[in-house]
N, CA, C and O atoms as a GROMACS GRO file, in nm:
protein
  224
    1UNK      N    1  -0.924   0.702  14.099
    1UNK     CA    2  -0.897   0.602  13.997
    1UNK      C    3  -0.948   0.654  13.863
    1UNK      O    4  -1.043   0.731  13.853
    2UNK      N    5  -0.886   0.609  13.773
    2UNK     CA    6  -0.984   0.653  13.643
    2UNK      C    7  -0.924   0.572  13.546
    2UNK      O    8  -0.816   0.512  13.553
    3UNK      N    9  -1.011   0.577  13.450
    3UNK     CA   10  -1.037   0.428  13.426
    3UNK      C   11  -1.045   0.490  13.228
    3UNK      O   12  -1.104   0.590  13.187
    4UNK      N   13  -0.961   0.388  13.143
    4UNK     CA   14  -0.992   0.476  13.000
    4UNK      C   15  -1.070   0.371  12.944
    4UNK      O   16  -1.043   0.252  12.963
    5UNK      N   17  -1.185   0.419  12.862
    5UNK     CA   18  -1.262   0.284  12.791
    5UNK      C   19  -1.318   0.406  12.667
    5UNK      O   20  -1.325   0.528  12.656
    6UNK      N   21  -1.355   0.260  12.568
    6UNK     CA   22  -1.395   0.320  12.450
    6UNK      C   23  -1.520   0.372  12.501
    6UNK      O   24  -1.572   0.346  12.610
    7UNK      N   25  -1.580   0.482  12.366
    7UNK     CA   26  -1.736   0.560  12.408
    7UNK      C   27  -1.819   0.425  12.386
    7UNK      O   28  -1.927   0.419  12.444
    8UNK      N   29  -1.772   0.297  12.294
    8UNK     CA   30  -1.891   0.213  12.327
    8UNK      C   31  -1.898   0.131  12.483
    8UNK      O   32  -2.006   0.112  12.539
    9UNK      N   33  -1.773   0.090  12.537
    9UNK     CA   34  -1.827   0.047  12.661
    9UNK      C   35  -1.868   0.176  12.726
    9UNK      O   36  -1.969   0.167  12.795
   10UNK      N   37  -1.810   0.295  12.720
   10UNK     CA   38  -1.892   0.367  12.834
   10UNK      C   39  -2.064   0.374  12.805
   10UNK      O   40  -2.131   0.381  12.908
   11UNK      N   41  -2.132   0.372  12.691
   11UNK     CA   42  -2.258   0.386  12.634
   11UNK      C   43  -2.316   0.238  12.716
   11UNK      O   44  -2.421   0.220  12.779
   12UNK      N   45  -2.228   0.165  12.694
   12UNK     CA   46  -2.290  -0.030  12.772
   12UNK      C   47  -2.334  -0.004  12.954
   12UNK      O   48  -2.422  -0.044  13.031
   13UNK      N   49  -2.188   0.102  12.961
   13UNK     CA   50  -2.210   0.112  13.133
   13UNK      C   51  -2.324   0.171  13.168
   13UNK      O   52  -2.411   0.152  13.253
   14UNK      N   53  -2.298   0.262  13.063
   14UNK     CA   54  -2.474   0.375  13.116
   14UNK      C   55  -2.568   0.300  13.085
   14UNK      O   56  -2.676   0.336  13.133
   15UNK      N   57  -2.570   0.188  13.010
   15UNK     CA   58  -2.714   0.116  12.956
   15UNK      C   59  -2.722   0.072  13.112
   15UNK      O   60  -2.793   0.129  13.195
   16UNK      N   61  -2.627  -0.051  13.139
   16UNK     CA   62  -2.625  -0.094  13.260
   16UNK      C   63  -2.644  -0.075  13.370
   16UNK      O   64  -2.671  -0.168  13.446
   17UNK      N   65  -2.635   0.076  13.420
   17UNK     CA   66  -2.629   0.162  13.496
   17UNK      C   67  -2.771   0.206  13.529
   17UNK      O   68  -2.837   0.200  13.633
   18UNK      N   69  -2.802   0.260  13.383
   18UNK     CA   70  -2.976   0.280  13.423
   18UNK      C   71  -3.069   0.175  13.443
   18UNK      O   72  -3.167   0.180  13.518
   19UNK      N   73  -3.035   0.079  13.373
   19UNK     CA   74  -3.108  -0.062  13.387
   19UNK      C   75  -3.121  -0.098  13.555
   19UNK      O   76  -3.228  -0.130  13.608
   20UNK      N   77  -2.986  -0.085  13.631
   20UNK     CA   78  -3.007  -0.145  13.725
   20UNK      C   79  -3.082  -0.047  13.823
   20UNK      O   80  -3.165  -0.083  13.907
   21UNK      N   81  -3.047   0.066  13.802
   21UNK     CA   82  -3.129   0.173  13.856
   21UNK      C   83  -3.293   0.171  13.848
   21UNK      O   84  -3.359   0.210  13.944
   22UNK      N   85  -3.367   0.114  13.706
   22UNK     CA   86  -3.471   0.092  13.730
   22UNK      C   87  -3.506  -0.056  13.823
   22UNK      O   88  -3.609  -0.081  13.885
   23UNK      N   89  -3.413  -0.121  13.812
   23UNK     CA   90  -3.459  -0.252  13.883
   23UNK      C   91  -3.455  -0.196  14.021
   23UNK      O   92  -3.562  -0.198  14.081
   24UNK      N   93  -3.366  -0.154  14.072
   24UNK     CA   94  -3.377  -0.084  14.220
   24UNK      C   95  -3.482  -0.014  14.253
   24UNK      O   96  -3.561  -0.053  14.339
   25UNK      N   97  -3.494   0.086  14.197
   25UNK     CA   98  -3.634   0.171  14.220
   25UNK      C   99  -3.748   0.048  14.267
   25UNK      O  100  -3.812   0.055  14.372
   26UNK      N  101  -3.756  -0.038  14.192
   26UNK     CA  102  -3.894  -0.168  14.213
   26UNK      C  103  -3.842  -0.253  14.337
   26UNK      O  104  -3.910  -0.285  14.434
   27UNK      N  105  -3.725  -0.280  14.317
   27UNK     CA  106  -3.726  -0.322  14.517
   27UNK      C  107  -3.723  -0.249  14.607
   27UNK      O  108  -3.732  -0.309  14.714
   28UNK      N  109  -3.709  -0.072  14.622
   28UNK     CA  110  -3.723  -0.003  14.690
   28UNK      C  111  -3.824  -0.026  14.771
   28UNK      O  112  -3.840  -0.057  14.889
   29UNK      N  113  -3.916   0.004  14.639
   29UNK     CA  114  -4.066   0.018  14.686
   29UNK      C  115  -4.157  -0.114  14.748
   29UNK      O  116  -4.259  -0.104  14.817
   30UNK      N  117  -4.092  -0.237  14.705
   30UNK     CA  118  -4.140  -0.376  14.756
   30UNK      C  119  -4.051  -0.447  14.893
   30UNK      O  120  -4.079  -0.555  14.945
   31UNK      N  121  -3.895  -0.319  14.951
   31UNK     CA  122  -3.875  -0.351  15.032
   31UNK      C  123  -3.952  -0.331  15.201
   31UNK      O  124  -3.957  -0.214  15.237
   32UNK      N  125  -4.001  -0.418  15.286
   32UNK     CA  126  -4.040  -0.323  15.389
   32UNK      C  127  -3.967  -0.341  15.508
   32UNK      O  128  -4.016  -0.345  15.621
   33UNK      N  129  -3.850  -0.353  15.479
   33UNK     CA  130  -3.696  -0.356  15.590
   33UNK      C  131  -3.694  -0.198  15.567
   33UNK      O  132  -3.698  -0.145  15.456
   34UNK      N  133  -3.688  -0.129  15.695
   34UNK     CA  134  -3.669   0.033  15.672
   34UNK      C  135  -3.474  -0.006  15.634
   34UNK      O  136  -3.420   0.010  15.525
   35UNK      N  137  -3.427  -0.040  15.721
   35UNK     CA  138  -3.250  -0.049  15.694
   35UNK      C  139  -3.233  -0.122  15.613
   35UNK      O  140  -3.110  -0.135  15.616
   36UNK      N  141  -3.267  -0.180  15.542
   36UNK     CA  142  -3.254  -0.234  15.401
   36UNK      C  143  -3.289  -0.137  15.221
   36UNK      O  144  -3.245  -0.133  15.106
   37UNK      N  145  -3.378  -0.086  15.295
   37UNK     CA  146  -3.429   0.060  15.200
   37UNK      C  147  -3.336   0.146  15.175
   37UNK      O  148  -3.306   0.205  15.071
   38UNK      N  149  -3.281   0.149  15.312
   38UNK     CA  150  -3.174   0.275  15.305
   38UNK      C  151  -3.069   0.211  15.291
   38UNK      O  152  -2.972   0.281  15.322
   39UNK      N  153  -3.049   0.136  15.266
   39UNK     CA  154  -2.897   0.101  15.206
   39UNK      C  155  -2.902   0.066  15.069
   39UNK      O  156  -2.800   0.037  15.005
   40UNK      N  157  -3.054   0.066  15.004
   40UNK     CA  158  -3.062   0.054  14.891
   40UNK      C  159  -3.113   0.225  14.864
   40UNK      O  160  -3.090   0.248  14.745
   41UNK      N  161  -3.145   0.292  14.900
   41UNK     CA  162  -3.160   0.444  14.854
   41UNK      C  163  -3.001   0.496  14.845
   41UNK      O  164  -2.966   0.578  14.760
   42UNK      N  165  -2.899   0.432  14.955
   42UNK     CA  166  -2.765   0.476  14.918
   42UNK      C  167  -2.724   0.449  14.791
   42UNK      O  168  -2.653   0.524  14.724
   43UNK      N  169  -2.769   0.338  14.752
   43UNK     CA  170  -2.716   0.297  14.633
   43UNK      C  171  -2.772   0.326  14.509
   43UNK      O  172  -2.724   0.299  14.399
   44UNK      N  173  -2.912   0.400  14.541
   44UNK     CA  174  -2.947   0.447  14.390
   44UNK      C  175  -2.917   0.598  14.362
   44UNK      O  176  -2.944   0.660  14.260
   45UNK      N  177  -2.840   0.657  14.501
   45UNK     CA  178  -2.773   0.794  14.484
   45UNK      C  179  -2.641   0.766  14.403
   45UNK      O  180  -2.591   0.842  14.320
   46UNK      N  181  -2.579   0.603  14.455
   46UNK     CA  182  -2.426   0.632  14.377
   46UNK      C  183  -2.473   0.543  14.230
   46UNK      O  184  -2.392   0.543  14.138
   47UNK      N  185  -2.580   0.483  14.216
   47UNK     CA  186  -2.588   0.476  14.072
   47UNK      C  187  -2.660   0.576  13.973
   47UNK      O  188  -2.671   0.541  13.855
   48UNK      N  189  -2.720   0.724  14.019
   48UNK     CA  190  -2.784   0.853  13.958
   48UNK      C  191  -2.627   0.890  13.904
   48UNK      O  192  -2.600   0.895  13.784
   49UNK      N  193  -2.528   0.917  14.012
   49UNK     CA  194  -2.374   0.987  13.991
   49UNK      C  195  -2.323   0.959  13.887
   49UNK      O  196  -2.299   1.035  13.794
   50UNK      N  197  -2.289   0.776  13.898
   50UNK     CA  198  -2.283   0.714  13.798
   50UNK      C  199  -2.288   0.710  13.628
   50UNK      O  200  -2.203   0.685  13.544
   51UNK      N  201  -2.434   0.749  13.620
   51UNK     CA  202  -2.516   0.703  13.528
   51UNK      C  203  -2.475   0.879  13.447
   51UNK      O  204  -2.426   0.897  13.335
   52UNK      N  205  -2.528   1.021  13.582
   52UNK     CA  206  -2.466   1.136  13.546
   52UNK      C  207  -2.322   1.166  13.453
   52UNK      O  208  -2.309   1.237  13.354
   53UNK      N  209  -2.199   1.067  13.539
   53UNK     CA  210  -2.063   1.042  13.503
   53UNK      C  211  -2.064   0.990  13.398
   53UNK      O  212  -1.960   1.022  13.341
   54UNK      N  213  -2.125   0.925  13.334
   54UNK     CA  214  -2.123   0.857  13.225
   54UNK      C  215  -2.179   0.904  13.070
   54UNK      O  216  -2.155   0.876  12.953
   55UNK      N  217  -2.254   0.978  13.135
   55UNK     CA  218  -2.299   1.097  13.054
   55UNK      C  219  -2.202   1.176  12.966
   55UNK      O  220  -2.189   1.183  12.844
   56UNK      N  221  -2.152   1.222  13.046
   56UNK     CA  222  -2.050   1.326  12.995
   56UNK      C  223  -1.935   1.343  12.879
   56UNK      O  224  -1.871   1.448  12.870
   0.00000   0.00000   0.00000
């Protein structure tokens, strides 16, 4: 898929992107569900990609 947006929403996504990435990191660490962790460590791999992709 790909997707065309101005450089200011892409700059909003990456705000967004890292934002939620730090909020994750803090429930990582306050989750103590091991399978809940890891489905939230999946998800702070596809929001690093993300945040990488957005970069560019």
């Amino acid at each position: 898929m790909q997707l065309d947006i101005s450089t200011e929403e892409q700059k909003l996504l990456r705000d967004l992107a890292e934002e939620a990435l730090g909020e994750l990191k803090v429930e990582i660490r306050r989750t103590s569900t091991h399978e809940y962790q890891d489905r939230l460590k999946q998800r702070e791999v596809l929001l690093k990609e993300l945040v990488g992709r957005l970069a560019e």
